[in-house]
C-alpha positions as CSV (number, residue, x, y, z in Angstrom):
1,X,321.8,181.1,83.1
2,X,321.8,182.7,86.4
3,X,320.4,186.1,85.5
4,X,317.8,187.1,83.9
5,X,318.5,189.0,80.2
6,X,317.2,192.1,81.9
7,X,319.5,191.6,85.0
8,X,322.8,191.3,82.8
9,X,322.6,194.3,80.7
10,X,321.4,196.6,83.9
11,X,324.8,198.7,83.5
12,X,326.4,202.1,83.5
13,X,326.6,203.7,79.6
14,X,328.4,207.1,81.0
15,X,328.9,209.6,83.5
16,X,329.2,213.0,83.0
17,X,329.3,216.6,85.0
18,X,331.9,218.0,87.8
19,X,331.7,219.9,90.8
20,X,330.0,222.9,88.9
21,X,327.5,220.9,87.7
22,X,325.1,218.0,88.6
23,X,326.2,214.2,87.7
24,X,324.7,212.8,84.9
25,X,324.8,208.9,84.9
26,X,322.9,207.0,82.0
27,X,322.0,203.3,82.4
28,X,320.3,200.9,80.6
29,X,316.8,200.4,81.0
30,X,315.2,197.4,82.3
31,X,311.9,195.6,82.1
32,X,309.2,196.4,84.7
33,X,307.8,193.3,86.0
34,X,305.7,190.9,88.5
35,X,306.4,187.7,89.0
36,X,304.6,185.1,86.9
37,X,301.1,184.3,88.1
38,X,300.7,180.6,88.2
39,X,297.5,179.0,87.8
40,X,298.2,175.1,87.2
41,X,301.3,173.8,88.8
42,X,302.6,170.6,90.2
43,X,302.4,169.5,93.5
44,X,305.5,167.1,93.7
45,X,308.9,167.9,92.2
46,X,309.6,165.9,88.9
47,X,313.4,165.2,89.9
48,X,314.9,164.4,86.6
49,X,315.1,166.6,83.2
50,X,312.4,165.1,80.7
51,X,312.6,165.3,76.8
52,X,310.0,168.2,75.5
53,X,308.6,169.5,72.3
54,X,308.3,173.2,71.6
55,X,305.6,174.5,69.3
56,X,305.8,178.2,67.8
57,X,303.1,180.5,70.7
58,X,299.6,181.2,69.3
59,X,299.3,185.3,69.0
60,X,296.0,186.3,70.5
61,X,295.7,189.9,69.4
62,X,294.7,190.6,66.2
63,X,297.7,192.1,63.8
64,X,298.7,191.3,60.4
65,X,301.6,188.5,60.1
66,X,300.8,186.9,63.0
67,X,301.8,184.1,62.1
68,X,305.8,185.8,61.3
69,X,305.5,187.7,64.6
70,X,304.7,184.3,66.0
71,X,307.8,182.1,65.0
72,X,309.7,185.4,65.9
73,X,309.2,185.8,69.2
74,X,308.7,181.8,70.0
75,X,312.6,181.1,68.4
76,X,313.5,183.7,71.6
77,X,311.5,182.3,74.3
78,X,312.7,178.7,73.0
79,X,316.7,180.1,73.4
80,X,315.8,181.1,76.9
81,X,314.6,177.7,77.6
82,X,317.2,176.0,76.0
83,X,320.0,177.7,77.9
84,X,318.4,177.0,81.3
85,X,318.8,173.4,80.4
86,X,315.2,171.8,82.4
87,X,314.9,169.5,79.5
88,X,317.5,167.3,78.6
89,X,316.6,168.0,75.2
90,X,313.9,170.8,74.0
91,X,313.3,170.4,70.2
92,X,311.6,173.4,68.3
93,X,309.3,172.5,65.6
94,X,309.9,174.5,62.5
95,X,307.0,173.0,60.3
96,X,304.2,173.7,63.2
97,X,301.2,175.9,63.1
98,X,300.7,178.4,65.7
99,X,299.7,176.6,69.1
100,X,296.1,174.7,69.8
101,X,296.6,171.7,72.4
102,X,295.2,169.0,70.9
103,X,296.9,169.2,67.7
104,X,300.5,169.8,69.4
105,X,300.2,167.2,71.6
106,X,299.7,164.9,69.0
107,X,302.6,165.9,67.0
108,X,304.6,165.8,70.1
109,X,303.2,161.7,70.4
110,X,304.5,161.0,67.1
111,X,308.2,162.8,68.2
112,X,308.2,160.6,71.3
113,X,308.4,164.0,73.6
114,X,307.5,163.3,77.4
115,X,306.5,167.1,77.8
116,X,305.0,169.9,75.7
117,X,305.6,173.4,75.6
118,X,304.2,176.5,73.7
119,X,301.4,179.3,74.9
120,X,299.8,182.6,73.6
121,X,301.5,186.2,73.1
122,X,298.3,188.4,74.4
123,X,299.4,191.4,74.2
124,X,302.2,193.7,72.2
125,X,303.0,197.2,71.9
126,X,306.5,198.1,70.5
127,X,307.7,201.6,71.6
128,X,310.9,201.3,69.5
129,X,314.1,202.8,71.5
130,X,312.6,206.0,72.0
131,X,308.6,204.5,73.2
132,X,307.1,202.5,75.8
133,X,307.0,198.7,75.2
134,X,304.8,195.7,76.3
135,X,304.2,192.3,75.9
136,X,302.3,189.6,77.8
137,X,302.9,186.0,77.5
138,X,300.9,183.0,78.6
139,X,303.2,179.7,79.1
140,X,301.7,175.7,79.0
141,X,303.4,172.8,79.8
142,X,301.3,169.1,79.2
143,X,302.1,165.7,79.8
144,X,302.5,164.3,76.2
145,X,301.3,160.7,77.9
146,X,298.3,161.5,79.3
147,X,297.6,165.2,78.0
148,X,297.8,166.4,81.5
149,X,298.1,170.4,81.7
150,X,300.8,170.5,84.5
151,X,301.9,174.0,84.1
152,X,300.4,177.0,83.2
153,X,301.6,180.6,83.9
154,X,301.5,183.8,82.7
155,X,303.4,187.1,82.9
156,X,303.6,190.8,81.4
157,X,306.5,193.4,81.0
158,X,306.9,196.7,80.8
159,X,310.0,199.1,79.4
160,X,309.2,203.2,79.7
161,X,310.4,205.4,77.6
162,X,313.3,207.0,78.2
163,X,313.4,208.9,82.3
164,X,315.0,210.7,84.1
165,X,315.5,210.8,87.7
166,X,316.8,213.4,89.2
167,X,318.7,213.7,92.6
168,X,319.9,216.3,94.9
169,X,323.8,215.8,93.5
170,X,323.4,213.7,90.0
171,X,320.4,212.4,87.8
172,X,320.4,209.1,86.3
173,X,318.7,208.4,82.5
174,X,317.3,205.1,81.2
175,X,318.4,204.5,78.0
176,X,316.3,201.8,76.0
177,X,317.7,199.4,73.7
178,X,317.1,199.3,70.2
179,X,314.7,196.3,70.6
180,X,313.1,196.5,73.4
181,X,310.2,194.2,73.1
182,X,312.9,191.8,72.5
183,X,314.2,191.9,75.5
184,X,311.1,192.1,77.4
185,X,310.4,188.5,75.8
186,X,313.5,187.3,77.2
187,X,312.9,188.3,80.6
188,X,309.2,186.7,80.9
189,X,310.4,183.5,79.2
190,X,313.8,183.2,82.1
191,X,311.3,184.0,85.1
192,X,308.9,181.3,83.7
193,X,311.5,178.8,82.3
194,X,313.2,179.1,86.5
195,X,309.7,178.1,87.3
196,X,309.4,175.0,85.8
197,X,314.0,174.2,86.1
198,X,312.7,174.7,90.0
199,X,310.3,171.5,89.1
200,X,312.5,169.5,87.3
201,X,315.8,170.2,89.6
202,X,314.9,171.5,93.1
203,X,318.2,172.4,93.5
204,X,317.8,175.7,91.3
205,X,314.6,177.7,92.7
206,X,313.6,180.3,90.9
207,X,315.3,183.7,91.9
208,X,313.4,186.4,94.0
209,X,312.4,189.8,92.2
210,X,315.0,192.3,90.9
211,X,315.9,194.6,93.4
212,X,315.8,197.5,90.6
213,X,312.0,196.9,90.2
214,X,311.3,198.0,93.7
215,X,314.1,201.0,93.8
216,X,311.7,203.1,91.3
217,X,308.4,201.4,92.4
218,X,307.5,201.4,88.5
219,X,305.2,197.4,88.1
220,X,304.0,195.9,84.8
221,X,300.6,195.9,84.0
């Protein structure tokens, strides 16, 4: 997984217009972003891929069927894991209750898992295709053995409604897909899951910031 979801759907939809008339380009819109701020991290690399446990993200805001929304949006951010391969083998956990540490880690114990993953979902706002969308997403990592915190990060992403930007000789519109908070999950859960493939296998840092997010100077909250 070399780019992020974001990254590899950042492409022309159509072109339109002649000589009598201004270029119209429409693209497809991408999530507005920071990097991940890190606040717990190790200091050594781990060199090999451990086995992990991944337990369905706690939602912090207050909504009806959180628990739903929850398993949702976890079964996404577990795919992106999955495909960037940092564990050699990353079981979700169907049965388990939204995330609290202590609890987790213990089921993780019983599973004889040498990491645990899971986090909160702090914030949401769904736009829909034709809206603004958010999310923020808080990401832990322990030490099943000794219930060591050894990574915890966090990250939020933005997609704007639909824009257009207009030039001297052609415009260009963002076009949003039809779930866009979707996709924002996606993107936070590849830039944090490079973070922590960095750890495991130095040999794949994580990535630098898309150059997109700097052409229009547009930042996540």
């Amino acid at each position: 997984c070399s780019r992020a979801p974001d990254d590899t759907s950042r492409t022309e939809r159509g072109v339109t217009g002649d000589l009598s008339m201004p270029i119209q380009v429409q693209v497809s819109n991408f999530v507005r972003r920071q990097p991940p701020a890190i606040y717990v991290r190790p200091r050594e690399p781990l060199g090999y891929r451990p086995t992990a446990l991944f337990v369905p993200l706690r939602t912090v805001q207050q909504m009806s069927n959180a628990v739903t929304f929850s398993n949702m949006f976890s079964r996404q951010i577990w795919q992106v894991w999955l495909s960037l391969n940092a564990f050699s083998t990353l079981e979700y956990d169907t049965g388990a209750t939204p995330f609290e540490p202590q609890r987790a880690l213990a089921i993780a114990r019983a599973r004889g898992a040498q990491m645990l993953v899971s986090g909160y979902i702090n914030h949401y706002m769904d736009g829909g295709s034709g809206g603004t969308s958010s999310l923020s997403l808080a990401m832990e990592v322990y030490d099943v053995k000794t219930g060591t915190l050894v990574w915890s990060m966090a990250q939020g992403g933005l997609m704007d409604a639909r824009q257009v930007h207009d030039f001297y000789l052609f415009s260009i519109t963002e076009v949003n897909p039809e779930d866009p908070s979707s996709l924002i999950a996606r993107t936070l859960a590849w830039d944090m899951g490079r973070q922590v493939l960095g750890w495991v296998d130095p040999s794949h840092p994580a990535p630098r910031d898309s150059s997109w997010t700097d052409m229009f100077k547009s930042k996540a909250f």
